[in-house]
DOLUMGU-369612 format. One record per residue (C-alpha): residue in three letters; z, y, x. Coordinates in steps of 0.1 Angstrom, whole numbers, padded with zeros to 4 digits, always signed. Each point is the difference from the previous one (the first is absolute). Layout:
<pts>
AlaZYX
...
</pts>
This chain:
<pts>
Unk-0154-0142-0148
Unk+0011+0012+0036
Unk+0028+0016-0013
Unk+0013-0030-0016
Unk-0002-0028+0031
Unk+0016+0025+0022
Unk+0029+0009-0026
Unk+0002-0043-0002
Unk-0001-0002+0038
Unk+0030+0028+0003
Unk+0022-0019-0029
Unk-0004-0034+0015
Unk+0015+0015+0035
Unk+0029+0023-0020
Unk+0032-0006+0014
Unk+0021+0016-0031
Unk-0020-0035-0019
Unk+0012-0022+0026
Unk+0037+0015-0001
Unk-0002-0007-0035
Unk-0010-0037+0002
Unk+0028-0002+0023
Unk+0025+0019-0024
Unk-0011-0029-0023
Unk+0006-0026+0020
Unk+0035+0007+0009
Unk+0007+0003-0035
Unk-0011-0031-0008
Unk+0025-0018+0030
Unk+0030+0012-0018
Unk+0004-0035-0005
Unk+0020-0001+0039
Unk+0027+0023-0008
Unk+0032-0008-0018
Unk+0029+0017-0018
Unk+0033+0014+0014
Unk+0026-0026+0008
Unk+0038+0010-0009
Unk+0006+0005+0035
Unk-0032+0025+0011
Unk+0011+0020-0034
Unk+0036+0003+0012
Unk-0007+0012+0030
Unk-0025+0025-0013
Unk+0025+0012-0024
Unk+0023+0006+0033
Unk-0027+0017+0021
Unk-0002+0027-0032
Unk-0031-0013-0022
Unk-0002-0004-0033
Unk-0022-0013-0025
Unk-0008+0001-0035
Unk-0008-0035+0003
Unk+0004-0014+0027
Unk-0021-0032-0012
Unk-0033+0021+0000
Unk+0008+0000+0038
Unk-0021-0024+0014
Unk-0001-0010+0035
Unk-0014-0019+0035
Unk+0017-0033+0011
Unk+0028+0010+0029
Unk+0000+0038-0015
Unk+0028+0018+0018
Unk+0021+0022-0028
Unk+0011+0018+0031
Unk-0029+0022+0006
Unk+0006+0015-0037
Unk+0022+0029+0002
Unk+0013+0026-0028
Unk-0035-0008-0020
Unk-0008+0000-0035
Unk-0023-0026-0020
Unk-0016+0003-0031
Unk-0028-0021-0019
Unk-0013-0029+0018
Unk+0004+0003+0040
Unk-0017-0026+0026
Unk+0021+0003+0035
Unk-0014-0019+0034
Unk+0029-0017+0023
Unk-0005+0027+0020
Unk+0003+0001+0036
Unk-0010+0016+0037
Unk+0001+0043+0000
Unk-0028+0028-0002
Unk+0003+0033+0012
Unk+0001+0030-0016
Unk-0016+0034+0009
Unk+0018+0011+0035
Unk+0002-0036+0011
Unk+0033-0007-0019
Unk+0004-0041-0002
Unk+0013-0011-0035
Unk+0002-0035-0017
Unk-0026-0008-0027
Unk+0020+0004-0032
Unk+0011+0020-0029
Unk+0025+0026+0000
Unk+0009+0030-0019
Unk-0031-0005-0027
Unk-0004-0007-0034
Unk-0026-0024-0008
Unk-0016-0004-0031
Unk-0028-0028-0010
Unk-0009-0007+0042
Unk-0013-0024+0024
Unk+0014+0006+0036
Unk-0013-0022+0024
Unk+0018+0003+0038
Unk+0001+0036+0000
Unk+0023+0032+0006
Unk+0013+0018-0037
Unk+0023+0025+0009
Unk+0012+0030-0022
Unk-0026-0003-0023
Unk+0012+0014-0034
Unk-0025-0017-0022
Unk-0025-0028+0013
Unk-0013-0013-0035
Unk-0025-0021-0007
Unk-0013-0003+0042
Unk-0014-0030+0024
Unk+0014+0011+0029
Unk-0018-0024+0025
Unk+0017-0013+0029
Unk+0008+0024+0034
Unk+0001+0027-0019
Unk+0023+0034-0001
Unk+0009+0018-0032
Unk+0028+0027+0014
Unk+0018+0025-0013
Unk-0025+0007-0035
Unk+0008+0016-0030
Unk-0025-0025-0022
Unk-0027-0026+0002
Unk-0006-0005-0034
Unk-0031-0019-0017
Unk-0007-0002-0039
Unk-0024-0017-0018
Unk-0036-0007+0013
Unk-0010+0021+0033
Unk-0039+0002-0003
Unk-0006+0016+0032
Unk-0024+0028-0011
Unk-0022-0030+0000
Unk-0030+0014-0019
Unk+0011+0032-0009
Unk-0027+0029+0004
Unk+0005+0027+0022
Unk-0021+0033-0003
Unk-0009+0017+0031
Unk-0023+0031+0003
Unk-0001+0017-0021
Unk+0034+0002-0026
Unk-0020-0005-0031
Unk+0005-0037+0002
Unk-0041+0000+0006
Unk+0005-0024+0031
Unk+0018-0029-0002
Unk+0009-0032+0024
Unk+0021-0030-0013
Unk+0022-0005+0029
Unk+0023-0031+0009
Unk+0028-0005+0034
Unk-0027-0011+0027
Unk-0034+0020-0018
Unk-0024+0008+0032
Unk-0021+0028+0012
Unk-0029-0020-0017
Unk+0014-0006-0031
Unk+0007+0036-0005
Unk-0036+0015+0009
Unk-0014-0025-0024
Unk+0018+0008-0028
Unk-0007+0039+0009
Unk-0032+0004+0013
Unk-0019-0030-0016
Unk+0002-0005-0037
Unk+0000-0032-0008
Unk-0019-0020-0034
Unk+0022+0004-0030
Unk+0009-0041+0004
Unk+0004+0002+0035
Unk+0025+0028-0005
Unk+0019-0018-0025
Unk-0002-0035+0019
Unk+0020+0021+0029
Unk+0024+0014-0024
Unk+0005-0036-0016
Unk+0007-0014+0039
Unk+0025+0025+0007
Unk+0011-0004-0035
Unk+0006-0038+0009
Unk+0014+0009+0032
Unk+0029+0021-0014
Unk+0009-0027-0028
Unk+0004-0024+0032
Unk+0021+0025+0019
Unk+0022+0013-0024
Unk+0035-0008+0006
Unk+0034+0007-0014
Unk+0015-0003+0035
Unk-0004+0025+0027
Unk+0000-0013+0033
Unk+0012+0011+0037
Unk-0019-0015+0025
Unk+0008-0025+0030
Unk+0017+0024+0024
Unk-0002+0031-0018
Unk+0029+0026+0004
Unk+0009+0023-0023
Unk+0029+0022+0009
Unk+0013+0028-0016
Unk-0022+0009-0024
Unk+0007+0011-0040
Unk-0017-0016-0021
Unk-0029-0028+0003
Unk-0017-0006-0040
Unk-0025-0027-0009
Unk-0015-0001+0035
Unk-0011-0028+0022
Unk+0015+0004+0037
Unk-0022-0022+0026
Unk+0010-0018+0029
Unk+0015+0018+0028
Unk-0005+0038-0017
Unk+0028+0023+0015
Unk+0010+0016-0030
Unk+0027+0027+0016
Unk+0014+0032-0016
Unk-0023+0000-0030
Unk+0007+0022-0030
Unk-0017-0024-0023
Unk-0026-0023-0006
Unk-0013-0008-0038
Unk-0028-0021-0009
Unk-0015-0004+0035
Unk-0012-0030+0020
Unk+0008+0006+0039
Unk-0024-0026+0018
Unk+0016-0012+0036
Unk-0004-0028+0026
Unk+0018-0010+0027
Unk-0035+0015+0023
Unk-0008+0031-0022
Unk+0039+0009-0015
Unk+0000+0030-0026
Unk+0027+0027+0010
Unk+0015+0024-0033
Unk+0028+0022+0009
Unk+0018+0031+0002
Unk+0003+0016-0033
Unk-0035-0017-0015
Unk-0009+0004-0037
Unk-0023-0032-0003
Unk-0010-0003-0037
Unk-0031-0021-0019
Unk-0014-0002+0029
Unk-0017-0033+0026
Unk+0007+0000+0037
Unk-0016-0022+0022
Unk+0006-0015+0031
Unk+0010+0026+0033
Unk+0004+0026-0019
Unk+0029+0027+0005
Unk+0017+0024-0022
Unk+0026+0022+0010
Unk+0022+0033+0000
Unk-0001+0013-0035
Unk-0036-0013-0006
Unk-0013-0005-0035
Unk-0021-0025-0018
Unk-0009+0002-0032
Unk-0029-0028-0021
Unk-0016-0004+0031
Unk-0016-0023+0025
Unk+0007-0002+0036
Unk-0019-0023+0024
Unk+0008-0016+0029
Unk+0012+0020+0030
Unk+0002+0032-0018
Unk+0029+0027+0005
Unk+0013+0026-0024
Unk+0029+0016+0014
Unk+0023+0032+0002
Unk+0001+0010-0036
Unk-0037-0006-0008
Unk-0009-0005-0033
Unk-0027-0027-0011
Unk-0007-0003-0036
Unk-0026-0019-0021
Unk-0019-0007+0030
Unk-0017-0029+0018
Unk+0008+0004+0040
Unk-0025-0022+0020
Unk+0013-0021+0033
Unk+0016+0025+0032
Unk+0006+0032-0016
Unk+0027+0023+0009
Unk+0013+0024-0026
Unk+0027+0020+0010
Unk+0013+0032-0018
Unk-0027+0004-0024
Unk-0012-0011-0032
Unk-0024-0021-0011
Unk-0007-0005-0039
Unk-0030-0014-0018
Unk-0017-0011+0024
Unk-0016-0026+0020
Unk+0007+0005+0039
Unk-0022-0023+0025
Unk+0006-0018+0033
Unk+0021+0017+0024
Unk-0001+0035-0016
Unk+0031+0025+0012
Unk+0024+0021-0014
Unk+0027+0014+0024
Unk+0007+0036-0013
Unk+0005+0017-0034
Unk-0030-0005-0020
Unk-0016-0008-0028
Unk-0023-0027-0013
Unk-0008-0006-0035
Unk-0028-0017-0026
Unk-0017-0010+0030
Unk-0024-0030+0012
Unk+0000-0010+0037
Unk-0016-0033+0004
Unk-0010+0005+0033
Unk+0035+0017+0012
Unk+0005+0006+0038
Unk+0008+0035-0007
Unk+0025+0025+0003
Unk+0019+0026-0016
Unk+0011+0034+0018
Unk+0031+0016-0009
Unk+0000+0021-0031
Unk-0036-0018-0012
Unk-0003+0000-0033
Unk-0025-0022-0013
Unk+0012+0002-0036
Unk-0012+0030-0022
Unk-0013-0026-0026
Unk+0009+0019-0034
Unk-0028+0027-0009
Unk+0019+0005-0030
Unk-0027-0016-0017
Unk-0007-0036-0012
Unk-0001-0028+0018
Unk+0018+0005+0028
Unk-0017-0002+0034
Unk-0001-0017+0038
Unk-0009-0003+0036
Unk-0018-0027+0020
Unk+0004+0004+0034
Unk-0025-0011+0026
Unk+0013-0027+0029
Unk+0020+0016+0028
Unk+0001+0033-0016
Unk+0028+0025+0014
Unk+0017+0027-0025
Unk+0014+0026+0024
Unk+0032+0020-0007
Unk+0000+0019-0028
Unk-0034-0014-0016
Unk-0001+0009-0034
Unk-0028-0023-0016
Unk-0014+0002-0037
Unk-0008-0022-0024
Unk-0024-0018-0008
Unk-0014-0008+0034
Unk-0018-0031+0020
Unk+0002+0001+0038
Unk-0007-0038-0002
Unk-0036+0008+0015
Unk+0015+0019+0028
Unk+0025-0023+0018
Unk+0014+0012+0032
Unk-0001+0037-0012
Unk+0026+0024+0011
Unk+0016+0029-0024
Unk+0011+0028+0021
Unk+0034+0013-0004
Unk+0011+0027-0029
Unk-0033-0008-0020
Unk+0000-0001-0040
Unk-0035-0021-0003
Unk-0017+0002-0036
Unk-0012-0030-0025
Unk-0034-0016+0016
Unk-0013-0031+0013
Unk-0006+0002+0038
Unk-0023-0026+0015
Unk-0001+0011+0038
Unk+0020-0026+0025
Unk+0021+0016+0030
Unk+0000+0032-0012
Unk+0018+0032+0007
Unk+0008+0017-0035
Unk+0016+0033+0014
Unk+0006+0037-0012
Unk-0031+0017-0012
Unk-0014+0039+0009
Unk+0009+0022-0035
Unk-0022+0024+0022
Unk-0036-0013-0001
Unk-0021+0011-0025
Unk-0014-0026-0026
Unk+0031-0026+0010
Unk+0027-0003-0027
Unk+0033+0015+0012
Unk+0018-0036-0019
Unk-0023-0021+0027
Unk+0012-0014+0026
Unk-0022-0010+0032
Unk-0010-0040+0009
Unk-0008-0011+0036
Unk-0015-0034-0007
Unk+0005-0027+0026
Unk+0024+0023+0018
Unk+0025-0028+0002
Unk-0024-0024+0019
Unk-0012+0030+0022
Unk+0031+0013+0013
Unk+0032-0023-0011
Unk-0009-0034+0015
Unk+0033+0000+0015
Unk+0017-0002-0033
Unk-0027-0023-0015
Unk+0005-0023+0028
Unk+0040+0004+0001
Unk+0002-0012-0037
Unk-0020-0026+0003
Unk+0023-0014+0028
Unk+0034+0005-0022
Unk-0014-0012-0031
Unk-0012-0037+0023
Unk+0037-0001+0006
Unk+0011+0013-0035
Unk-0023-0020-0022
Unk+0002-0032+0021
Unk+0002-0029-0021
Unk-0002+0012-0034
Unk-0025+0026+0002
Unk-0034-0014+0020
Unk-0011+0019+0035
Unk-0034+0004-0017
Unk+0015+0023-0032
Unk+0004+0032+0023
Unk-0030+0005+0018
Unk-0028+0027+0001
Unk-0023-0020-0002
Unk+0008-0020-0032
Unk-0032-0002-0022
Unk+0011+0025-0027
Unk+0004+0029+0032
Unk-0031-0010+0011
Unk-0019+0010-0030
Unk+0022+0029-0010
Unk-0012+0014+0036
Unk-0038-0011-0011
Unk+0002+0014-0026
Unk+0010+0032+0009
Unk-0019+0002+0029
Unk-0029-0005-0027
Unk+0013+0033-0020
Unk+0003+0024+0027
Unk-0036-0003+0005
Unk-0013+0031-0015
Unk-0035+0014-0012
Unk+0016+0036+0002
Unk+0018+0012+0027
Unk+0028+0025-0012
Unk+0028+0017+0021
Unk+0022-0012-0023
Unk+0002-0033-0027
Unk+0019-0009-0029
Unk-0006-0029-0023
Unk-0024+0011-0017
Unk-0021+0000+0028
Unk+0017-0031+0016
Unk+0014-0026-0024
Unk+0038-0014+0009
Unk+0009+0032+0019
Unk+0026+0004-0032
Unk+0015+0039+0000
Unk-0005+0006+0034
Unk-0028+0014+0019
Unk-0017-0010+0035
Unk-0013+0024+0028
Unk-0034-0008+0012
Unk+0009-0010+0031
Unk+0024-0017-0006
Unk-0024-0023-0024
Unk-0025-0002+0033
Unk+0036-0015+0021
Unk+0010-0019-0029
Unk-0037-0017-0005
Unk+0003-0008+0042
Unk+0038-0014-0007
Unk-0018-0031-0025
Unk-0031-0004+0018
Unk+0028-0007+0031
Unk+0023-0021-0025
Unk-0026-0019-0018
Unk-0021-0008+0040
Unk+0035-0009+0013
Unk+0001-0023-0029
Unk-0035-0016+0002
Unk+0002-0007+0038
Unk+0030-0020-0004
Unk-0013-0020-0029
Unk-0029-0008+0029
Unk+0023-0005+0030
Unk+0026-0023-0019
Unk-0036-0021-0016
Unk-0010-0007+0038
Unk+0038-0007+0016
Unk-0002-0025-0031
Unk-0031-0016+0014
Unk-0008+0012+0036
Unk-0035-0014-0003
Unk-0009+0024-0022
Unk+0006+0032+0025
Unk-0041-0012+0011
Unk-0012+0012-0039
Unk-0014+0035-0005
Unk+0022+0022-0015
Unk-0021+0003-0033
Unk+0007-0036-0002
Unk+0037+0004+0011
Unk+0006+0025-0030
Unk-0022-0019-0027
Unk+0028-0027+0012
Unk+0027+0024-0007
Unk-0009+0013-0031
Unk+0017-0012-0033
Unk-0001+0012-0039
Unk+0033+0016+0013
Unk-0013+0021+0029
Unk-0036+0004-0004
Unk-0005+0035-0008
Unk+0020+0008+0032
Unk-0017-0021+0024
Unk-0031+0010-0013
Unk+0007+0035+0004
Unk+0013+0000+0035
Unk-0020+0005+0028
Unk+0006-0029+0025
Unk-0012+0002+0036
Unk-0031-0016+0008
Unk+0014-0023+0027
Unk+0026-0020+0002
Unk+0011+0015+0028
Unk-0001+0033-0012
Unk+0020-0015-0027
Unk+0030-0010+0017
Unk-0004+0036+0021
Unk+0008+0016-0032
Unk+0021-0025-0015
Unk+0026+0006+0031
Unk-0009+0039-0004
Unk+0014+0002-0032
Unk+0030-0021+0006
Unk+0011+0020+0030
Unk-0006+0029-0019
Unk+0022-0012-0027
Unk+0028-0006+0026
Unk-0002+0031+0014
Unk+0003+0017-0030
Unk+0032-0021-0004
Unk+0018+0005+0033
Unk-0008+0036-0004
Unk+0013+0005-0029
Unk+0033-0011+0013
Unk+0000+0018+0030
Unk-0006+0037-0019
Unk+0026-0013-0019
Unk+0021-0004+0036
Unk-0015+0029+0012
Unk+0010+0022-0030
Unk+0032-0011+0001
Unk+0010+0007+0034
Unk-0010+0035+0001
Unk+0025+0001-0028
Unk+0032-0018+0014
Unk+0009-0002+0036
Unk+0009-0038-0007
Unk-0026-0014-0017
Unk-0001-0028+0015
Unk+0032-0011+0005
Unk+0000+0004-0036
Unk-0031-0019-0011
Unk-0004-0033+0016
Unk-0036-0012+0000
Unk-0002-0026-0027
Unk-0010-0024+0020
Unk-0004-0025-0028
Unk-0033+0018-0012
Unk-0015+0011+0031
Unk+0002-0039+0010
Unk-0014-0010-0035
Unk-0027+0024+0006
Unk-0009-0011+0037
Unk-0003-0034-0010
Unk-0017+0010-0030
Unk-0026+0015+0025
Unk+0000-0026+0025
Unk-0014-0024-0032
Unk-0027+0018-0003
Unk-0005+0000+0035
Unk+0000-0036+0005
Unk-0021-0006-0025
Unk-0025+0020+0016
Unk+0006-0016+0029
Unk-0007-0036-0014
Unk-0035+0012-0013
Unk-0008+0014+0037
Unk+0010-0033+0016
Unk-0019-0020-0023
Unk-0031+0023+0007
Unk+0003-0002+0034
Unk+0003-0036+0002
Unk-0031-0004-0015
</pts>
């Protein structure tokens, strides 16, 4: 039932349904404009137009024949009076009109058609530019992709979402990850089903202030308002959501084909899309190729290609690789150059996929295997030049790096896992994404999606913390002795690290649950602490905090709250400065070269300076009483 109020909430907001009331009501006010008189068609005539009949010409009251030059007219044609100018791309000033075009079954309102070779069957709203275009060309009913199923994952078909222009995040994951009761499944089809038959139109439209310039051809495909449509190779079947605050950019040799674009996003230079889904804010540029995929809000695909699969929040692509059949709900990743995270046919039936974990980083030339599920592991880094094997990992901030072939009882195929290594010892990065995805994400993804202390981290962390716990101590594991290791193995000590790495995580975690419960409500700093983490606790969390060991005091508390925080920031600064310090051994101009980026290192002071404060608030109030 959740599924179907928030696919009724997204419809009743959908711009493409509002254009389409208002692509009804201007129909219907065709009352207000008149035929030709003798005069307007003899000076037409003189200015080079001509008409098959020049009675299906209907037009504005005081309509100025003047601003039609050397057009053609076919089919019934609805002209403004046209009047004022519009710019086209370099800042060139031109008066609203037609000229050079042949126009075929149209409604212009005060707009700019110029050296259009066929513009059939188009609303071409009013401030709009349509310059220099082979064809924009509509015929019979455009649905939209409204309702049609997409497959991601794997290419069997196996998976399927029904996807419409403006389909969310939320609407997605439910359809994948939450199967639905057979009427509740058909109740959303039958919605979307409704919505389509509402939507379809005959007409396609260019929005208020669009410009479309020197393109080839545009086919069955709704333009919105203020979309900069410049260079394009063509555009079929598509729906390009714009506004005037969040306008949608296509140019530059773009193939755009079956596909829905919503608002911000940009595609450019040789980019192409293919019966897929791109959400707001997202990029797929410099000959990248995205095809029968769903591309969450804020990612950046450039170069590499991206097929089957569904890519989360503010994932990124900016080198030659490869992504296919894969699921990425969580997103905030990133691909390496040369990554292939695509080996899905086994040569065997059904084909297979991948599912990785939030945050995950695919280093250059990461060969990964199908199937696998990383989805347990988020933030886990794949060291460069690695081919990794099917398996289902389940450790968080891990290390998966290149394994011994030399010790005895290891498989040679294995490679070796460092779990929490990323918390451990690449804070900086942690820390650094978090910052650009806050500015990324702002607005259409919310500040609380990337975190590493969402609720599903927390208990992958638990959990694993749980598993490394061992009744046998071995030099070496696998997972037969340690479930969720998948095929790599972990040293010993490197378990007895990774076990002090959760316990840190997972205490860092329960003392701020406690210090943001008593900034809340100061009066409650006097409780014990037993008391303060009984208050804490919820069905969410309460397998953590009642594992952690809290100090007994609240002042000892707040010592190793602090503690752990300035730990945290050291580990961050110095990761940055051995990247500084590595650097300048290497070139004698380092510096000069790299400017600190001073927008993080504020972002992380103040970031800091929060938590002091609110440490500082508790004091005060303690003191005070």
């Amino acid at each position: 039932m959740q599924r179907l109020l928030k696919l009724k909430k997204v419809l009743k907001n959908s711009v493409l349904a509002s254009s389409v009331e208002n692509f009804k009501t201007i129909r219907a006010s065709m009352s207000k404009y008149r035929p030709l008189t003798e005069a307007e068609i003899q000076i037409l005539e003189s200015n080079g137009n001509r008409s098959e009949s020049w009675a299906k010409v209907m037009v504005e009251n005081d309509f100025d024949p003047n601003r039609i030059i050397r057009s053609s007219f076919m089919g019934e044609v609805y002209l403004p009076r046209f009047f004022g100018t519009l710019l086209l791309p370099g800042d060139v000033s031109f008066p609203t009109g037609i000229y050079d075009s042949l126009v075929h079954n149209c409604l212009v309102e005060n707009a700019l058609v110029h050296k259009v070779a066929m513009l059939s069957n188009i609303l071409v709203r009013s401030s709009s530019v349509v310059q220099n275009v082979g064809s924009i060309v509509s015929s019979g009913k455009i649905s939209y992709m409204v309702g049609n199923a997409m497959h991601v994952g794997n290419e069997m078909g196996g998976r399927s979402v029904l996807v419409f222009p403006e389909i969310n995040t939320e609407l997605v994951d439910l359809q994948l990850f939450h199967k639905p009761e057979p009427d509740v499944a058909a109740a959303f089809a039958d919605q979307l089903k409704t919505y389509r038959e509402e939507t379809a139109l005959s007409f396609g439209i260019v929005g208020k202030g669009a410009v479309i310039c020197n393109t080839n051809i545009i086919r069955n495909s709704w333009i919105g308002a203020h979309a900069r449509i410049e260079g394009a190779e063509k555009i079929r079947n598509s729906v390009v959501l714009s506004s005037l605050e969040e306008p949608s950019h296509v140019y530059d040799s773009v193939i755009l084909e079956n596909s829905n674009v919503q608002m911000g996003v940009t595609i450019h230079t040789g980019a192409e899309v293919q019966g897929s889904v791109l959400m707001s804010r997202t990029t797929v540029a410099c000959k990248a190729i995205v095809k029968s995929s769903i591309i969450a809000p804020c990612c950046h695909i450039e170069e590499g290609e991206v097929n089957s699969s569904y890519m989360g929040p503010m994932t990124q692509m900016h080198h030659h690789s490869l992504l296919i059949a894969a699921l990425w709900p969580d997103g905030c990743g990133n691909l390496g150059y040369g990554a292939n995270v695509g080996s899905n046919h086994t040569g065997r039936m059904p084909d297979q996929e991948v599912m990785p974990g939030q945050g995950m980083f695919f280093g250059l030339g990461v060969n990964v295997k199908f199937p696998a599920n990383y989805r347990e592991s988020p933030f886990t880094l794949i060291a460069s030049g690695l081919t990794t094997l099917p398996q289902r990992l389940k450790f968080p901030f891990s290390l998966i790096k290149p394994g011994d072939p030399q010790l005895n009882g290891i498989a040679p195929r294995l490679n070796e896992i460092v779990p929490g290594w990323n918390y451990a010892n690449n804070a900086y990065a942690l820390d650094r994404n978090l910052y650009k995805y806050s500015i990324r994400g702002k607005g259409f993804v919310p500040a609380s999606f990337y975190t590493i202390f969402s609720h599903d981290t927390l208990h992958y962390v638990y959990d694993a913390y749980q598993r490394l716990q061992v009744t046998e101590v071995r030099d070496f594991y696998t997972k037969e002795h340690i479930a969720g290791l998948g095929e790599n193995f972990l040293r010993e000590r490197v378990r007895q690290k990774a076990i002090k790495i959760y316990r840190e995580y997972l205490e860092r975690y329960a003392l701020e649950q406690v210090i943001t419960l008593v900034v809340n409500d100061p009066n409650l700093q006097s409780q014990p602490v037993k008391e303060l983490r009984r208050l804490s606790t919820n069905d969410a969390n309460k397998d953590v905090m009642r594992t952690v060991v809290l100090p007994e005091t609240f002042d000892e508390l707040l010592k190793r709250y602090r503690q752990l925080e300035k730990d945290w920031f050291e580990r961050v600064t110095h990761g940055l400065d051995k990247d500084n310090d590595r650097g300048r051994k290497i070139f004698d101009d380092y510096d000069d070269a790299h400017p600190v980026d001073r927008g993080f290192t504020e972002w992380e002071k103040n970031r800091v300076e929060d938590k002091l404060r609110r440490l500082a608030s508790i004091v005060k109030t303690a003191k005070a009483e």
